[in-house]
C-alpha positions in Angstrom: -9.5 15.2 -14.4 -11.2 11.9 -13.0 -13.4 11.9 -15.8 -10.5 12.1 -18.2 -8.4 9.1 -15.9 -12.0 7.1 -16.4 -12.9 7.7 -20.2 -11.2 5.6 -23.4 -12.0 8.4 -25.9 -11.9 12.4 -26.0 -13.7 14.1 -28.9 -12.6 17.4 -30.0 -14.1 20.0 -32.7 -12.0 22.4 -34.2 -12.4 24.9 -36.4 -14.8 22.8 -38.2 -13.0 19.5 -38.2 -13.5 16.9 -35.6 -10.7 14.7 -33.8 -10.5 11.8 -31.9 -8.1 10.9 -29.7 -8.0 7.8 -27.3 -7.0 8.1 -23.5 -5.7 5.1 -22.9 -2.7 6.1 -20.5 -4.2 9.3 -19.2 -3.1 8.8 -15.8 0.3 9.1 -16.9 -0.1 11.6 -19.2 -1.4 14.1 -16.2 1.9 13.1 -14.6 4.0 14.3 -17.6 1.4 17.5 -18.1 2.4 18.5 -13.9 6.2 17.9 -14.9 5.5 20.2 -18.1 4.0 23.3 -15.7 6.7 23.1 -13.6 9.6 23.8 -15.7 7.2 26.4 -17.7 6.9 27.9 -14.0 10.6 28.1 -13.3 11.0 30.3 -16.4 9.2 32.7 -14.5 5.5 32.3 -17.0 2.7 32.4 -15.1 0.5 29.3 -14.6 -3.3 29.0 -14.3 -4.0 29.4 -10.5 -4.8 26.0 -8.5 -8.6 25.3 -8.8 -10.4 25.2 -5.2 -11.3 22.5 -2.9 -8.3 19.9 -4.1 -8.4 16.5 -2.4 -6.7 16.9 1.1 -4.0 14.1 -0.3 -3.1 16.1 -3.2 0.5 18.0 -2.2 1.2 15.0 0.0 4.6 13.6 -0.5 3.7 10.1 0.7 0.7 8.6 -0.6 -0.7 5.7 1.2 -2.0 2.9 -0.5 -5.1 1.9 0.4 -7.5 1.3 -2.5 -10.5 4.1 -2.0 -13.9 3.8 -4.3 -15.6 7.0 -4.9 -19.4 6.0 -3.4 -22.5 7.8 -3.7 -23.6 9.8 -0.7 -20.1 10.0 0.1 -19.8 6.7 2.2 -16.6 5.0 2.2 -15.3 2.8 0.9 -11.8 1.1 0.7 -9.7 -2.0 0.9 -6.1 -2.9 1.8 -3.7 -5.9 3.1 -3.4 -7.9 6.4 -1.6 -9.7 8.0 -2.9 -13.3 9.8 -0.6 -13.5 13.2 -2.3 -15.4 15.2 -4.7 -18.9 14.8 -6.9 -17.1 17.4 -7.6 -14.8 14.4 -5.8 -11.5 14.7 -4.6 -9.6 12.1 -2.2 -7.0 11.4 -2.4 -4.0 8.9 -2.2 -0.7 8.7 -4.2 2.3 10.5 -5.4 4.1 7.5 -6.7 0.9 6.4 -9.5 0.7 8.7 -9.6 4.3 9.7 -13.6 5.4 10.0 -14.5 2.4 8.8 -18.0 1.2 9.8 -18.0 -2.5 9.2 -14.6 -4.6 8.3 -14.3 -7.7 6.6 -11.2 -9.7 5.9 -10.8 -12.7 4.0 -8.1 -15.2 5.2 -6.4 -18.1 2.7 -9.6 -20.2 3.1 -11.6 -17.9 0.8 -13.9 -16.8 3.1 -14.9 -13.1 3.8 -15.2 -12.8 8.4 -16.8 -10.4 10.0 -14.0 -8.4 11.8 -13.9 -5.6 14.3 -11.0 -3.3 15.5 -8.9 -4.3 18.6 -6.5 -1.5 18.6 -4.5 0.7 16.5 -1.6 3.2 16.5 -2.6 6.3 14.4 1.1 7.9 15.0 2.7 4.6 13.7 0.0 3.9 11.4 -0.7 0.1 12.6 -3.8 -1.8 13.5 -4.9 -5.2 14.9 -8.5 -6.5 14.0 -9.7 -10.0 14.8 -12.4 -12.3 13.3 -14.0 -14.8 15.3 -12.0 -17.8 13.8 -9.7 -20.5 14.6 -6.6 -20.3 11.6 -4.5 -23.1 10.9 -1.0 -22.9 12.2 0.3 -23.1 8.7 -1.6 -20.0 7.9 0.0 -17.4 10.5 3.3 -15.5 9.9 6.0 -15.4 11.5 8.5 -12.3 12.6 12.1 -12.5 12.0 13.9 -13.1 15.5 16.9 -11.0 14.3 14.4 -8.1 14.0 16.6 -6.5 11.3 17.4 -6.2 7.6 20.3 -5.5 6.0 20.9 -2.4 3.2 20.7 -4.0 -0.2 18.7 -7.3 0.7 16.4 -8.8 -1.4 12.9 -9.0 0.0 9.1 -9.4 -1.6 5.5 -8.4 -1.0 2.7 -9.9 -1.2 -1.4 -8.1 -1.3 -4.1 -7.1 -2.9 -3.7 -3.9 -4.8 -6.0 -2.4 -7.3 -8.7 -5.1 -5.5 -11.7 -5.6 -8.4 -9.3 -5.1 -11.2 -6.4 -7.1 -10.3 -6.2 -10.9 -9.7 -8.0 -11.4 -6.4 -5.6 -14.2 -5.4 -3.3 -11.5 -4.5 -0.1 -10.4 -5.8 3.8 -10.8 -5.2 6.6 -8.4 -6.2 10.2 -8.3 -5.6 12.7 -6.0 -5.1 15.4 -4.6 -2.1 15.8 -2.8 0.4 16.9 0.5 -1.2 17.7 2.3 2.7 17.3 1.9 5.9 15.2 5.1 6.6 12.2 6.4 5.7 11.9 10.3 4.2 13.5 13.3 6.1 15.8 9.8 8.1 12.9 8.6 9.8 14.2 5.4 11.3 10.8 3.8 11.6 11.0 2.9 8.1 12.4 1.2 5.3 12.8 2.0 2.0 11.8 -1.1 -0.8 12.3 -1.0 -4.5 9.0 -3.6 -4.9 6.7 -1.8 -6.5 3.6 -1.2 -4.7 -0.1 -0.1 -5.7 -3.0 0.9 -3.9 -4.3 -2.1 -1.7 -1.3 -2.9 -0.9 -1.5 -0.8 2.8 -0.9 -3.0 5.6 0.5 -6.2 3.5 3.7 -8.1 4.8 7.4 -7.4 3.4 9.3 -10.4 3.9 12.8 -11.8 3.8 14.4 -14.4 1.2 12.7 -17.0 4.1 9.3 -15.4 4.2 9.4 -13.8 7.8 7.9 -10.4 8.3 10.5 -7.9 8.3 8.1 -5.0 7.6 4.4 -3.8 7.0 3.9 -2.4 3.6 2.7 1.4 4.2 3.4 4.2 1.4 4.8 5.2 -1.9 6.1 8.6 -3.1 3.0 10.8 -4.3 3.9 11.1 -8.0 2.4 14.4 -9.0 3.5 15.9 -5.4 7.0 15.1 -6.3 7.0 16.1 -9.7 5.0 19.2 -8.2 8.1 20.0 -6.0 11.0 18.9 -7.9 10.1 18.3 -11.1 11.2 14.9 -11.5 9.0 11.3 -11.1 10.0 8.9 -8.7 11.2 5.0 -9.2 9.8 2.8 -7.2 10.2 4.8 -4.0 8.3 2.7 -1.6 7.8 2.8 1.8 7.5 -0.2 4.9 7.3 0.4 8.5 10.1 -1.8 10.7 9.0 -4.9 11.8 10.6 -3.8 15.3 7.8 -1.1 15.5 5.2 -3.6 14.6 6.3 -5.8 17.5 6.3 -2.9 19.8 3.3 -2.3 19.4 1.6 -5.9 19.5 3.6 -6.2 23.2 2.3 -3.3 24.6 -1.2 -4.3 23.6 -0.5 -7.9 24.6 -1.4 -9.5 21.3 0.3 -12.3 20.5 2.3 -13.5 17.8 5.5 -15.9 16.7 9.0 -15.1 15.9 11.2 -17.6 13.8 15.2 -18.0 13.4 16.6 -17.2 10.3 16.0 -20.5 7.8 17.1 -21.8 3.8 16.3 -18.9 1.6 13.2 -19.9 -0.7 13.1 -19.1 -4.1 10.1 -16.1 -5.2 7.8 -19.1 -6.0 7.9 -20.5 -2.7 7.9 -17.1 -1.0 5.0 -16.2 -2.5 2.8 -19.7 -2.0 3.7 -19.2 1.5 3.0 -15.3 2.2 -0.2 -15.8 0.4 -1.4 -18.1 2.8 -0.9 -15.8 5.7 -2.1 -12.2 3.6 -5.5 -11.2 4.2 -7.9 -9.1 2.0 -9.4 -6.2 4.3 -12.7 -4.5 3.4 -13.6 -1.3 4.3 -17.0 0.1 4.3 
């Protein structure tokens, strides 16, 4: 299947004839093929039995969304999003980011990629604080939202680095709403966003129309699990974790960072020149 997602054209003989076909768009195609079995299954056909040793993240109905590189030798190798909090250099991302990870780099808005090393991190919560031995400019650090809160329905954006190599490595920005105030099965830690979100985008800042933190980016629905289990594809069904449980855990580590009063809604441009300039790109290795 990888080598399928990878190539650009499939060969096929025949019965004599050969046929070319290209594969640009595989990886949805795989997604309509899984959608395709599962209604063939519910008319009670059989199906071809589930080949051995799947990735452990397969049947998972949340995928997380840091951006993994097959390496040789199996070493690791990822990247994700962070966020700058403090001008004494910490920064805020997500667990899974930095999970196992044997050196950690992250470059801040200056361009520059800093040795950084893990302070502490949440597995439960999936949060993390690493720091790199820098002094940030106060214009570079985010600020939380003193209201701690969102409202159902409000607009919001987020800014990172998904698909990092292939994508523009200034970052991105998206925009969308907040779609509920819970998180699969009700779990109140989350939020529910209609921004799309790729992977690299793990541990990046959700903000509100006046660019405080009101979230930290964390998961999307697992297309092929969902269309596994219900047959259907998901729509931008994206996941953040409350900044409230961000700030928890920051004061019971005794990490600092600032909280701001509610300000002039900015329009997308401005929101995004000013979360880039406290977004981080994490490295993972």
């Amino acid at each position: 299947m990888r080598r399928f997602r990878r190539g650009l054209t499939m060969h096929v003989r025949y019965a004599g004839r050969k046929a070319g076909f290209r594969l640009t768009g595989t990886s949805k195609m795989f997604v309509v093929l899984a959608a395709c079995v599962v209604r063939h299954n519910a008319k009670g056909n059989s199906v071809a039995a589930r080949p051995p040793n799947l990735p452990k993240n397969t049947n998972e109905t949340v995928a997380k969304l840091d951006n993994q590189r097959p390496q040789k030798r199996k070493s690791r190798s990822s990247s994700g999003t962070g966020i700058a909090i403090s001008t004494s250099g910490h920064i805020l991302t997500n667990h899974h980011v930095v999970k196992g990870c044997t050196t950690i780099r992250a470059t801040t808005h200056g361009g520059v990629a800093a040795p950084a090393r893990l302070l502490k991190s949440d597995r439960r919560n999936d949060l993390a604080v690493i720091k790199i031995d820098a002094q940030l400019p106060a214009d570079e650090i985010a600020l939380f939202s003193s209201e701690r809160s969102v409202k159902l329905g409000e607009t919001i954006a987020v800014y990172g680095f998904p698909f990092a190599g292939a994508l523009s490595s200034s970052g991105n920005v998206v925009s969308g709403n907040v779609t509920s105030l819970a998180g699969l099965g009700d779990d109140a830690r989350y939020l529910q966003i209609s921004a799309p979100v790729q992977p690299g985008n793990s541990g990046g800042p959700l903000v509100d129309q006046t660019g405080k933190i009101v979230g930290v980016v964390t998961a999307r629905m697992n297309d092929l699990a969902t269309v596994e289990a219900t047959g259907a594809l998901p729509q931008n069904v994206n996941f953040a974790l409350k900044a409230n449980i961000a700030l928890n855990f920051l004061d019971a580590h005794s990490i600092p960072y600032g909280l701001a009063v509610a300000a002039k809604p900015l329009p997308l441009t401005e929101l995004a020149a000013k979360s880039q300039r406290f977004t981080a790109f994490i490295q993972c290795k």
